[in-house]
C-alpha positions as MATLAB code, in Angstrom:
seq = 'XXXXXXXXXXXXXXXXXXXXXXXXXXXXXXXXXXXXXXXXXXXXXXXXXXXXXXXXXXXXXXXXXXXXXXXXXXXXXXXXXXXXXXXXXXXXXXXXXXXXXXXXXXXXXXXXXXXXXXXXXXXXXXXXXXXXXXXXXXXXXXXXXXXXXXXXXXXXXXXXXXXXXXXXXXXXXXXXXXXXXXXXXXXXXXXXXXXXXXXXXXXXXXXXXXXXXXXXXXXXXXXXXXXXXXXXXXXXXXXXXXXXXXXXXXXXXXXXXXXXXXXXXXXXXXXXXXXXXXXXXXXXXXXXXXXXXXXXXXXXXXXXXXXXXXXXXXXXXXXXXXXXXXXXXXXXXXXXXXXXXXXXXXXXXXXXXXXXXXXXXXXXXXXXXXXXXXXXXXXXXXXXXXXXXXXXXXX';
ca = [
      36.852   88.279  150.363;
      34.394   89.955  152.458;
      30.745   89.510  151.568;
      28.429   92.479  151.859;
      26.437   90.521  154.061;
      29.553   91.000  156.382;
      30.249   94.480  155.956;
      29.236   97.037  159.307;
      26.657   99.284  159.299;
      28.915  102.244  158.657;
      30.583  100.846  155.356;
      26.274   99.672  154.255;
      25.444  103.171  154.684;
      28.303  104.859  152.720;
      27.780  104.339  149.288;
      24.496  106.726  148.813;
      24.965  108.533  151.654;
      29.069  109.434  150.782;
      27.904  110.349  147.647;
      25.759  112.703  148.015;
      27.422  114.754  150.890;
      30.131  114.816  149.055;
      28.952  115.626  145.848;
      26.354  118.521  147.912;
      29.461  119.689  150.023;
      31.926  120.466  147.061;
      29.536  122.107  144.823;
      28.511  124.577  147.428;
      32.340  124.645  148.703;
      33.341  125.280  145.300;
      30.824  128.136  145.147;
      31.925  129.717  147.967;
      35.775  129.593  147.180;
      34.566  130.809  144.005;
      32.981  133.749  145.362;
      35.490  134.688  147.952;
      38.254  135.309  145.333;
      36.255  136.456  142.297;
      34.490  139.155  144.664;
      37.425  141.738  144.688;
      38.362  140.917  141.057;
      35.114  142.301  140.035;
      34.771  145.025  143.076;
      31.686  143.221  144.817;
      33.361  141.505  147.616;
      32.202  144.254  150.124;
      29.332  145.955  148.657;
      26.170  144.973  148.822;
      26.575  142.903  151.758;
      25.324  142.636  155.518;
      29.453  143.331  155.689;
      28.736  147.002  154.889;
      26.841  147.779  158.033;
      29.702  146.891  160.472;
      32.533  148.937  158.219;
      30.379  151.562  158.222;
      29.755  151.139  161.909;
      33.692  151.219  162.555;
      33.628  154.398  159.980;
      31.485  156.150  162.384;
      33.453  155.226  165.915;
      36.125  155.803  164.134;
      35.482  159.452  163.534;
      33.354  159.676  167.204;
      30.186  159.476  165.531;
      26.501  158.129  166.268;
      26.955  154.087  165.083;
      22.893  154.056  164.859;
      23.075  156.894  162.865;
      20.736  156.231  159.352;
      21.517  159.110  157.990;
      25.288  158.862  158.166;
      25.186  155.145  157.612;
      23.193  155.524  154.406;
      25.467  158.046  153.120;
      29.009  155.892  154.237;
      26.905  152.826  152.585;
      25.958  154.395  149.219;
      29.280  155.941  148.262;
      30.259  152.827  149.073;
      27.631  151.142  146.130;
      24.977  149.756  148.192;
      21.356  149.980  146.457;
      19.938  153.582  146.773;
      16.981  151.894  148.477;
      18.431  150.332  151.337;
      20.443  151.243  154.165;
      21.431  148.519  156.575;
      22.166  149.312  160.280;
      24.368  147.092  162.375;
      21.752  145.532  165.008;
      23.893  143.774  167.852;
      24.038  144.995  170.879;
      26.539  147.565  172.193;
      29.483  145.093  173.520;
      29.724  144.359  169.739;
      31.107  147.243  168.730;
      34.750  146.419  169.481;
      34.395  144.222  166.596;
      33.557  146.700  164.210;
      35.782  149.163  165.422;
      38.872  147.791  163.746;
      37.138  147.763  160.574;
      36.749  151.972  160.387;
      41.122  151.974  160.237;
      40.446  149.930  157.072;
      39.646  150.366  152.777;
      36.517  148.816  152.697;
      37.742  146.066  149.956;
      40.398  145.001  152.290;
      38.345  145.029  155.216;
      35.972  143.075  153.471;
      38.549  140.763  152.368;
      39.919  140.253  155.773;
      36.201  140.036  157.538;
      35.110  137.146  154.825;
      38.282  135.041  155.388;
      37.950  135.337  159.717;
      33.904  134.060  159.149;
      35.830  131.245  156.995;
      38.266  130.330  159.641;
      35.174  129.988  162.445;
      33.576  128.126  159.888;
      36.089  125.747  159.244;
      37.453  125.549  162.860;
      33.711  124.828  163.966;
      33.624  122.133  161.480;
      36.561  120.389  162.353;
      35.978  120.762  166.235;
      32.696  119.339  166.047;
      34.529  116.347  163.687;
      36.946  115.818  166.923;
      33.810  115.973  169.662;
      32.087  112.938  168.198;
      35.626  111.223  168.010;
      36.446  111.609  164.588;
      34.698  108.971  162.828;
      36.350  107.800  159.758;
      33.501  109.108  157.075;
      32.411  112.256  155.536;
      29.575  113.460  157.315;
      30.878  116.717  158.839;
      31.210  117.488  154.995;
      27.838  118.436  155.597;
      28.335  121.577  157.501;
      30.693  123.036  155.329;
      28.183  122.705  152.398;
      25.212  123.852  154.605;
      23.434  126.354  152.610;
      22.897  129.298  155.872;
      26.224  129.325  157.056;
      27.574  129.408  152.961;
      25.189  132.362  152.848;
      26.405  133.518  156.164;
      29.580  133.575  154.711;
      29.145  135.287  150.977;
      26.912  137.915  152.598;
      29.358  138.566  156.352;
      27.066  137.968  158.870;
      28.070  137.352  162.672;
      26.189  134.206  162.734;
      28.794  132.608  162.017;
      31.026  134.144  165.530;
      27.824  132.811  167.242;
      28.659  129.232  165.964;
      32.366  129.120  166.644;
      30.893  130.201  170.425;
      28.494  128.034  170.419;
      30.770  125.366  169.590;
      33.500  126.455  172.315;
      31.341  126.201  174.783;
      30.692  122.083  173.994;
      33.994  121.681  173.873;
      35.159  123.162  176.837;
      32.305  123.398  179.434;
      34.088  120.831  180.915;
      37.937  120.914  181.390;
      37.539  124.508  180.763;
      34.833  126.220  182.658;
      35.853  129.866  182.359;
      37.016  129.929  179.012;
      33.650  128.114  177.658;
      32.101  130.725  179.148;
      34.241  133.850  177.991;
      33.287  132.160  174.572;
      29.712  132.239  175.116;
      30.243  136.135  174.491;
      30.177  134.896  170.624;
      26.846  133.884  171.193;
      25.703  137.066  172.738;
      26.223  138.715  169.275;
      22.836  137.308  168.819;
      21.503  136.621  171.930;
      17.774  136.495  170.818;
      19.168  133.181  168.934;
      19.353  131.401  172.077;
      16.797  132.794  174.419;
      16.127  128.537  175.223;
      19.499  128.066  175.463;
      20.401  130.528  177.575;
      17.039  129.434  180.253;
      18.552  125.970  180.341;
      22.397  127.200  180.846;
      20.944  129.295  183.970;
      19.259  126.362  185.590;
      22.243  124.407  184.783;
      24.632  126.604  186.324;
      22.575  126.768  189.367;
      21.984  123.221  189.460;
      25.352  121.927  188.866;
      27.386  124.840  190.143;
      29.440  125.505  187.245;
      29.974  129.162  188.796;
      33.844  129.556  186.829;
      31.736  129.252  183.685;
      29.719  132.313  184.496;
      32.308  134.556  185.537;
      34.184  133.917  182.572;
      30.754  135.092  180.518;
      30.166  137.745  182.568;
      34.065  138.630  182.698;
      33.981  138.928  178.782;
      30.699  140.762  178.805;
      32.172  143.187  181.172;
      35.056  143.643  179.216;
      33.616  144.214  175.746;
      30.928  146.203  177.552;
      33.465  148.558  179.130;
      35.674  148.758  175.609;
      32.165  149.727  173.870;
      31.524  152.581  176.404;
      35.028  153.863  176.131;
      34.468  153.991  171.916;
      31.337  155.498  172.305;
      29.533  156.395  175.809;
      26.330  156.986  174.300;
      26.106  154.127  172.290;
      23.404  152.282  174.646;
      20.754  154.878  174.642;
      21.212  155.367  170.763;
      20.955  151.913  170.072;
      17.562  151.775  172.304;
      16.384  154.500  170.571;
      17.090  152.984  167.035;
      15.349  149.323  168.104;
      12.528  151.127  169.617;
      12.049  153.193  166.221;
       9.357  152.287  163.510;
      11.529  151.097  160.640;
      13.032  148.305  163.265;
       9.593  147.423  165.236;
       7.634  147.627  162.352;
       9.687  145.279  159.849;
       8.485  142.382  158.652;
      11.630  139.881  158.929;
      11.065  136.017  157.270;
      10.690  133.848  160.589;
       7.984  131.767  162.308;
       7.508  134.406  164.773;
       7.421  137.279  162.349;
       5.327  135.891  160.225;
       2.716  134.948  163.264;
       2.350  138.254  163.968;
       2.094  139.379  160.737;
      -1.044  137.424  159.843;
      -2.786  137.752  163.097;
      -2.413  141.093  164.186;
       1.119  143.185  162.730;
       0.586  146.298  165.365;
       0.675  143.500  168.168;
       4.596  143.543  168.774;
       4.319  140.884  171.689;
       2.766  137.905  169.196;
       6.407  138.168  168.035;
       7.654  137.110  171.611;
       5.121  134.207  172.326;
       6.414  131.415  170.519;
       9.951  131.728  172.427;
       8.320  132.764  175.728;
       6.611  129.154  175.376;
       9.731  127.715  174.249;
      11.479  129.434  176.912;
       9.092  126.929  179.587;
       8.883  123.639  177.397;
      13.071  123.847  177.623;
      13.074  124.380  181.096;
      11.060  121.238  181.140;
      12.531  119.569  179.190;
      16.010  120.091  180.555;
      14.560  119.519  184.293;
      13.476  115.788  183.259;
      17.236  114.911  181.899;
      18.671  116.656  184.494;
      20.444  113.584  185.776;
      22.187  112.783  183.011;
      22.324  115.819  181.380;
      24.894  115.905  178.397;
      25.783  119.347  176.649;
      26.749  117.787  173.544;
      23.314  116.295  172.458;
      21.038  117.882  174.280;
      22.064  121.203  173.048;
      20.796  119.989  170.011;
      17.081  119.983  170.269;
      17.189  123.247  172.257;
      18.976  125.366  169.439;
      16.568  123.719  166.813;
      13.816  124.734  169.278;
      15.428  128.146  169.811;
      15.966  129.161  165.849;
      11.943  127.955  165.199;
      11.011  129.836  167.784;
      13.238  133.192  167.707;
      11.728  136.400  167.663;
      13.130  137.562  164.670;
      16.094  135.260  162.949;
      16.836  135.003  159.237;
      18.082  132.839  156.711;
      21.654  132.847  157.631;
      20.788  132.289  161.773;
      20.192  128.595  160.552;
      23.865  127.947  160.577;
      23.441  127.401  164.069;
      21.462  124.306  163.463;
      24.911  122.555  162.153;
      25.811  120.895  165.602;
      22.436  119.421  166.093;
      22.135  117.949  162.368;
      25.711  116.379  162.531;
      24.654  115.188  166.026;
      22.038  113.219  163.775;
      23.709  112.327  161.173;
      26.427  110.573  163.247;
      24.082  108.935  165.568;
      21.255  108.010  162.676;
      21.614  103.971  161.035;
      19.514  105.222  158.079;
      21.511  106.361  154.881;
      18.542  107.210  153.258;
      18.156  109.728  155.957;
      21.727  110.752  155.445;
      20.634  110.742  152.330;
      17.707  113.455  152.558;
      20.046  115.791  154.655;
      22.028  116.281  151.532;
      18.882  116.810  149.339;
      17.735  119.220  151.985;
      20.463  121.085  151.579;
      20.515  121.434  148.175;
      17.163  121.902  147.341;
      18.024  124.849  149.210;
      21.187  125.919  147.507;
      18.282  125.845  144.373;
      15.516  127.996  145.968;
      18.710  130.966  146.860;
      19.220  130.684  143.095;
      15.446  131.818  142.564;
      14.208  133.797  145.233;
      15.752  135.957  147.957;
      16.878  135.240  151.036;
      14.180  137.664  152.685;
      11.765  135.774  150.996;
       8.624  134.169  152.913;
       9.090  131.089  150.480;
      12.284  129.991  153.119;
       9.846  129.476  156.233;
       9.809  126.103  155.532;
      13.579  125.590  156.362;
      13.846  125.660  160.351;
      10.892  122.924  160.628;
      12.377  120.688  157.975;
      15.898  120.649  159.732;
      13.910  120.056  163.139;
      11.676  117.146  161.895;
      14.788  115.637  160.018;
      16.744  115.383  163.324;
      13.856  114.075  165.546;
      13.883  111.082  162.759;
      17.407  110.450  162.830;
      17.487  110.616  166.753;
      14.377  108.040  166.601;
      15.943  105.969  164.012;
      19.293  105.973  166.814;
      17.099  103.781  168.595;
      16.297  101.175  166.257;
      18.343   98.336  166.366;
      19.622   97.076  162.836;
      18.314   93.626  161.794;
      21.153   91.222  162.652;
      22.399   90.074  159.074;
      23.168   86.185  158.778;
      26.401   84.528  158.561;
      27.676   84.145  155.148;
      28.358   80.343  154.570;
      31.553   78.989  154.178;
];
């Protein structure tokens, strides 16, 4: 019999660890699962949802209409049951339109049906590919991201965050054999490109500096493409959407970030306070990057840059967070310390508790993007730290 003086690190680790992520990952699973099929049952899959803004985007392409029009989205949205108070305007740049356009053919139910199972697919195919990158090791850590409570809200609510992910992820798998593929799928990311303004500084130098030219003309290939498709839809969707992000109601809004909230306290009618934290994250990556440059690996060092980018963003929400989920796997596999394995899971469900009580606009979430930072720095630091050698067991 083996003693558990014998036993590896990986089996010492399990038992509090194992428990937790698994008991954290099938509770918010379950939820999900839960959610996704009693949604039409009751009528609510679609309404009241980010979802609603890119169905009624597709509504209006469909029928050759403004896409940034409030008016007409407000009145698509509330026959549609969306809160008389709100009206919610798709916000992505022009070459996303293609992906809403599909969605104006369609009942909104089934569209929302259909839209809520593809975010599930890149969630669970971003999961699993991740799982595969760090060679498949034989626990239950990449539980963990399918329980994470941003991209489970992500999910329930339809945002694009999750595309984003499955590109982000596409990219570290394929920057390498695959050069101009991992960049066509770095269009994902440009859903949200003020997500990885970082990023995106570091890719640039990289490119330059490594010559990885194939993997920018399959980016700019695909943004070209999309681009082109969106024009074709709807030739004066760029100046309409520059007139709706320049308007009031989008410059003025107060959205839950770091940034956001900077500017808010110190001046609100400054708009650029909302750009200075990621202009200054924008050099310390560049630094950063240029120091490693050598040995430069995609994999990990991606992972302090999007943690960087998200605390830094201009304007990000809740949901953006699900872009953290490479760089806290990259922890957790390369962390010793269960009890920081551990913390990830309580982390997570503390706040799968605090979406129960408040909302996910709420200030009360600001606290989010630093804890998931701070919690990888330890488990990279705690990478380093050799184990205590355990003695023999005696015969």
């Amino acid at each position: 019999m083996v003693s558990k003086l014998d036993r590896p690190p990986a089996l010492e680790r399990s038992d509090i660890a194992e428990v937790a992520t698994a008991t954290v990952a099938g509770l918010a699973f379950a939820f999900t699962i839960l959610y996704i099929f009693a949604g039409p049952v009751a009528g609510k899959l679609a309404a009241n949802r980010d979802f609603l803004s890119y169905w009624a985007t597709g509504r209006q392409l469909v029928h050759h209409a403004n896409p940034y029009d409030r008016d007409a989205i407000w009145a698509l949205e509330h026959s549609a049951g969306l809160d008389a108070r709100t009206v919610l305007i798709m916000r992505n740049p022009p070459w996303a339109l293609p992906i809403a356009y599909p969605l104006g053919f369609l009942p909104l139910r089934f569209a929302g049906i259909l839209w809520t199972l593809l975010l599930l697919a890149c969630l669970l195919i971003s999961i699993r590919m991740l799982y595969q990158l760090h060679g498949s090791p034989p626990n239950r850590i990449h539980w963990l991201g399918f329980a994470f409570t941003p991209a489970i809200i992500c999910l329930t609510m339809g945002q694009t965050s999750l595309f984003a992910l499955l590109g982000l992820i596409l990219f570290l798998r394929f920057h390498r054999c695959h050069p101009f593929s991992a960049g066509a799928a770095l269009w994902l990311c440009a859903l949200k490109p003020h997500l990885f303004l970082p990023f995106v500084a570091v890719l640039a130098v990289w490119i330059l500096v490594s010559r990885s030219y194939k993997l920018l003309a399959g980016f700019t290939f695909a943004l070209a493409v999309t681009t082109a498709a969106a024009y074709l839809i709807d030739p004066r969707a760029w100046p309409n959407y520059i007139r709706l992000m320049r308007s009031p109601s989008v410059e003025n809004q107060f959205i839950p970030c770091l940034a956001g909230a900077l500017r808010h306290w110190l001046r609100p009618q400054a708009t650029w306070l909302q750009y200075l934290p990621v202009a200054l994250a924008c050099l310390w990556a560049l630094v950063y990057y240029w120091r490693r440059r050598a040995h430069w690996d995609w994999l990990t060092g991606s992972s302090l840059l999007m943690l960087v980018s998200l605390l830094a963003a201009p304007y990000a929400w809740l949901y953006d967070q699900c872009l953290v989920i490479p760089a806290l796997l990259d922890g957790a596999y390369a962390t010793r310390s269960r009890k920081l394995l551990a913390f990830l899971a309580l982390l997570i469900l503390a706040t799968d508790v605090e979406i129960c009580l408040v909302k996910v606009t709420s200030t009360l979430f600001l606290w989010t993007t630093p804890a998931w930072l701070i919690w990888y720095l330890s488990a990279r630091a705690s990478a380093t730290i050799e184990p205590p050698s355990a003695p023999t067991a005696s015969a």
